[in-house]
C-alpha positions as CSV (number, residue, x, y, z in Angstrom):
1,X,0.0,0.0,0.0
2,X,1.2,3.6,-1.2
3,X,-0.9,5.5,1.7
4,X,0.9,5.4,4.8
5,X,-2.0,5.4,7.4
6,X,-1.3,6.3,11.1
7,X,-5.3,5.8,11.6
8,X,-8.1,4.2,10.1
9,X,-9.6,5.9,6.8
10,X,-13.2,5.6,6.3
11,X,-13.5,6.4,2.3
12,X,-17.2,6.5,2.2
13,X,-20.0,7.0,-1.1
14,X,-23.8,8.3,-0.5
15,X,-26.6,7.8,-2.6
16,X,-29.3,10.5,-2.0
17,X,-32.2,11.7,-2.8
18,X,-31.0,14.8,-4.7
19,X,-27.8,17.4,-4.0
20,X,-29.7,19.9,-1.4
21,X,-27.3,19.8,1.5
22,X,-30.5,20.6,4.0
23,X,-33.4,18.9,2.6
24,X,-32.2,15.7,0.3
25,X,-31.8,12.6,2.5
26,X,-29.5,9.3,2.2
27,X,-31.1,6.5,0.5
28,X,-27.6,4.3,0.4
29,X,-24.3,4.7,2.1
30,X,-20.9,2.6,1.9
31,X,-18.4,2.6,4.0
32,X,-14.6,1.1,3.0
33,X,-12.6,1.6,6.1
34,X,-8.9,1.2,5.8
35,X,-6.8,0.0,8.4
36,X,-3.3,0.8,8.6
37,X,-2.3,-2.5,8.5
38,X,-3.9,-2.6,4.7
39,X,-6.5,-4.6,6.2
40,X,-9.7,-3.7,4.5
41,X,-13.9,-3.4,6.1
42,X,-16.7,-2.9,4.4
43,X,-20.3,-1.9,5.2
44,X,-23.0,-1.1,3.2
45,X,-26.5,-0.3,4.3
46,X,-29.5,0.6,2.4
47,X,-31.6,3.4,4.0
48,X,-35.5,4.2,3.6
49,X,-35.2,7.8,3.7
50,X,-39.0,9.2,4.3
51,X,-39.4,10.5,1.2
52,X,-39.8,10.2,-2.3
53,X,-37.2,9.6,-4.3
54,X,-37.0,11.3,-7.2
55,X,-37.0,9.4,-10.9
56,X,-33.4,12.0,-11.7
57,X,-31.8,10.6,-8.4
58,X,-32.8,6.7,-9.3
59,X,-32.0,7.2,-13.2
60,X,-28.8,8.2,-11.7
61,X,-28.3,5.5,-8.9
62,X,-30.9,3.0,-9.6
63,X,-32.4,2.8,-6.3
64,X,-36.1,3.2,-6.3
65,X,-39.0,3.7,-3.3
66,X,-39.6,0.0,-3.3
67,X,-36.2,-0.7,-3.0
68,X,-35.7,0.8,0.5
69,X,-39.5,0.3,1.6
70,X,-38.4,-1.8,3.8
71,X,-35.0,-1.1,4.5
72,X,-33.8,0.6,8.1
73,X,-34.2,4.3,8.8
74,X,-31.2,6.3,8.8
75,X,-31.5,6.8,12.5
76,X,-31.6,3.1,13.1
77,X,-28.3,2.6,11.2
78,X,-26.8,6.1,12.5
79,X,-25.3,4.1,15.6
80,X,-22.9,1.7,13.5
81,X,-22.1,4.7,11.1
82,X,-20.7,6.6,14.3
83,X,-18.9,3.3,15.4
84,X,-17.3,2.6,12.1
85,X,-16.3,6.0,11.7
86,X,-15.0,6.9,15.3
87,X,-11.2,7.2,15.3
88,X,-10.8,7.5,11.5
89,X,-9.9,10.5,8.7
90,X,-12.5,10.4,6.3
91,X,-12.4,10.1,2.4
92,X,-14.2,10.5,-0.7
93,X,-15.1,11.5,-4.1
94,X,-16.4,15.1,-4.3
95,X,-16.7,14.5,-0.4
96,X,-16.0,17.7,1.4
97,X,-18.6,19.6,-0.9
98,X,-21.1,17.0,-1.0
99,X,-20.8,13.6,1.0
100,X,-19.3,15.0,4.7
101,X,-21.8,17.9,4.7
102,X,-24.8,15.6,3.9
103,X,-23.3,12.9,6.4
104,X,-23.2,15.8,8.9
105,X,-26.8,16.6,8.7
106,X,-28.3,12.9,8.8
107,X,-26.3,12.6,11.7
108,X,-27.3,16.0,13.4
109,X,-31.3,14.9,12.5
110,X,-31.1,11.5,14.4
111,X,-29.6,13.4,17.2
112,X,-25.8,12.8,16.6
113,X,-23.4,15.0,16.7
114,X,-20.6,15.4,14.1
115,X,-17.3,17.4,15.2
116,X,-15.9,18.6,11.8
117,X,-12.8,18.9,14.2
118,X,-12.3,15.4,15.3
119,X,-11.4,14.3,11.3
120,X,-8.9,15.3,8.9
121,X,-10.5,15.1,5.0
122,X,-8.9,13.7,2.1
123,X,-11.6,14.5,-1.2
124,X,-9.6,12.5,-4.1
125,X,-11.5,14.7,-6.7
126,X,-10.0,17.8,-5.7
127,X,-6.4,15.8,-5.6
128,X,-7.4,14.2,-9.4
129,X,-9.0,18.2,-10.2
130,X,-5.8,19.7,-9.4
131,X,-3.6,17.3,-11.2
132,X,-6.0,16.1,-14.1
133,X,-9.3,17.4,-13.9
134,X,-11.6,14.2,-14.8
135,X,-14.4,12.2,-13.5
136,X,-14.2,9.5,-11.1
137,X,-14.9,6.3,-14.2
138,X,-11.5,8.7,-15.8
139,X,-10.0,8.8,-12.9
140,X,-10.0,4.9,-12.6
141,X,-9.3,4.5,-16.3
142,X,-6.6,6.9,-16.1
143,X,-4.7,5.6,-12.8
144,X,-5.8,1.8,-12.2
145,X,-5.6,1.1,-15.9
146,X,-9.3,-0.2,-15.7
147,X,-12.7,0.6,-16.7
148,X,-14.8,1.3,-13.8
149,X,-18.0,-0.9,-13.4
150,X,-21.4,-0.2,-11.9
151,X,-20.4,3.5,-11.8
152,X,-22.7,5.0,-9.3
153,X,-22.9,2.0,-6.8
154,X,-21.8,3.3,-3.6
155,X,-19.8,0.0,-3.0
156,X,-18.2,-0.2,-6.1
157,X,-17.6,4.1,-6.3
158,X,-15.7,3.8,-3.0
159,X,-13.7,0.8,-3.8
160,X,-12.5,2.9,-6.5
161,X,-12.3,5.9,-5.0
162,X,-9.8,3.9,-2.6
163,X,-7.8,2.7,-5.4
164,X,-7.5,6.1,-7.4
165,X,-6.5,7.6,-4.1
166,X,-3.7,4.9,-3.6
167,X,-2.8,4.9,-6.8
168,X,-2.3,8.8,-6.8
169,X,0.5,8.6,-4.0
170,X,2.6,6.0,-6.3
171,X,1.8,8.4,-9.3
172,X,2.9,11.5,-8.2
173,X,6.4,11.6,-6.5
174,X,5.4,15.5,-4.4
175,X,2.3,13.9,-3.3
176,X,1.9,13.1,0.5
177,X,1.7,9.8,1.5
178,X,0.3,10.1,5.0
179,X,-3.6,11.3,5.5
180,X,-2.2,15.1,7.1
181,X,-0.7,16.2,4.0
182,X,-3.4,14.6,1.6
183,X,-5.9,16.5,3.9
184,X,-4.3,19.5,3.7
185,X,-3.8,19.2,-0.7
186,X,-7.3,18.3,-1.2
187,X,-8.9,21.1,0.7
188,X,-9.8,24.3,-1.1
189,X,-11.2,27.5,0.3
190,X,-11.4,26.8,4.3
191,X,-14.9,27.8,5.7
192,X,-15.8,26.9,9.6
193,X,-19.0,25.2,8.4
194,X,-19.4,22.3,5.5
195,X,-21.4,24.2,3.7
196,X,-20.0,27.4,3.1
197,X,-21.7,29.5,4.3
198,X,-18.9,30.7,6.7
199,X,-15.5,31.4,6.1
200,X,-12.8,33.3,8.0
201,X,-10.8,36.2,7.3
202,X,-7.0,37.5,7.2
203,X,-7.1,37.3,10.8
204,X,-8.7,34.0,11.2
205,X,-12.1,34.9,12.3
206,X,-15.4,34.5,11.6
207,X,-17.4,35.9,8.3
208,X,-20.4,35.7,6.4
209,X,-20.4,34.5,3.0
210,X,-24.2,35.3,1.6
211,X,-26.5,38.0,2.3
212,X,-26.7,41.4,3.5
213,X,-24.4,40.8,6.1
214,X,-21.4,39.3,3.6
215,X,-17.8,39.7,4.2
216,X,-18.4,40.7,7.7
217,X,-17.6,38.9,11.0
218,X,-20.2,37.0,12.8
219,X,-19.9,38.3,16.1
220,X,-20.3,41.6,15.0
221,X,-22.9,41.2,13.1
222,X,-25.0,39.3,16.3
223,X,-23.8,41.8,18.6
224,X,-25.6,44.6,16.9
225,X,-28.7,42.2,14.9
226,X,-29.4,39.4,16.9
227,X,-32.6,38.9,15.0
228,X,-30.6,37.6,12.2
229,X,-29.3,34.6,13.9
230,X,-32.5,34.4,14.9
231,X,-33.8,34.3,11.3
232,X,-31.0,31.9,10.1
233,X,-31.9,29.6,12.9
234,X,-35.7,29.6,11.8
235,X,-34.7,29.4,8.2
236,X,-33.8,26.7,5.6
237,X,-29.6,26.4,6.2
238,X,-27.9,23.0,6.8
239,X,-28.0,22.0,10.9
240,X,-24.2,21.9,11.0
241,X,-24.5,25.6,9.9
242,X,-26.4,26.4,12.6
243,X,-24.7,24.8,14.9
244,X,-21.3,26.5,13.9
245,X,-23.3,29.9,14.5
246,X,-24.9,28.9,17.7
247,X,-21.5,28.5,19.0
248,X,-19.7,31.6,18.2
249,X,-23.3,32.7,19.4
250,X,-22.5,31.7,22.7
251,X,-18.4,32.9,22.7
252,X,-19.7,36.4,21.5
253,X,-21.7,36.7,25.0
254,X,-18.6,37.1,26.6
């Protein structure tokens, strides 16, 4: 193995719904976790997820309502998710826009918390974006030598994920083989939340990215309109978002 892994790495895949961060649910989720050993796990679980699932998302996945009638809610499987993914860095393919932040809120819903803190993230699209710019199936073609099959299985997509990712650190001779320094490549603009919503300035604190208020620190912005955390609370913004701004909420008070 290529990676050199001083903890487990959960490279994970979703299936949703739809791409709305606040609103779209999971309706299948795999987990590949990676020991560093090179010992290999993987879980995947089907997931009913109260709603209708559009006929885009299953043209796209192939998952269907009556495939996950019966399958467990997400908040029944949410436990094992946690347990599988305690201790680890997490991975994926287009993960830190999409998969982590959609992870986050399921998570938040059932009543779990996620601590953005406690993981480093390695998204091996941004690494193949900066360094090829292709899709995952080019990705695989391009770096494993293989066509990739059942494109848009989660299972399959992060078994291939893995591979493209362990195949970049033998390809490229300046990339980082250890999870810190592919966490650090992979990332792009750094925001406090998933969603970006929130980013941080020169000095490292706090700003809006949207609205009237854009560009300016948090803090100061609930210091003098506390209705508008108010508003964003009451409004449609992901749960992780709020709880980012509940917090610095909170610090401002003192």
């Amino acid at each position: 193995m290529n990676l050199k892994l001083h903890k487990p790495l959960c490279i994970f895949d979703l299936e949703t719904t739809g791409i709305n961060v606040a609103k779209d649910k999971i309706v299948e989720i795999c987990i590949l976790k990676v020991n560093p050993d090179a010992s290999r796990e993987t879980k995947t679980w089907l997931v009913n997820p109260e709603m209708y699932i559009p006929k885009e998302a299953s043209a796209i996945h192939g998952i269907s309502d009556d495939d996950v009638k019966d399958a467990p809610k997400f908040k029944e499987i949410a436990p094992k998710i946690i347990e599988m993914i305690s201790g680890c860095d997490l991975g994926g393919f287009n993960s830190n826009r999409f998969d982590v932040p959609l992870l986050a809120e399921e998570l938040l819903r059932a009543g779990f918390d996620f601590d953005l803190d406690k993981f480093k993230l390695v998204d091996v699209q941004v690494i193949y974006h900066k360094l090829e710019r292709r899709t995952l199936s080019a990705a695989y073609k391009f770096y494993c030598k293989k066509d990739l099959e059942n494109a848009h299985s989660a299972e399959a997509d992060v078994n291939a994920t893995f591979d493209v990712l362990n195949a970049q650190v033998a390809h490229y001779e300046d990339l980082p083989n250890e999870i810190a320094g592919l966490s650090e490549f992979s990332s792009q603009a750094k925001f406090a939340d998933l969603a970006g919503f929130i980013a941080f300035d020169d000095d490292q604190k706090e700003i809006f990215t949207f609205g009237k208020y854009k560009g300016q620190r948090v803090k100061d912005v609930f210091q003098k309109d506390l209705g508008y955390y108010g508003w964003i609370q009451n409004a449609d913004f992901p749960l992780y978002t709020k709880k980012i701004l509940t917090g610095i909420q909170l610090r401002s008070k003192f």
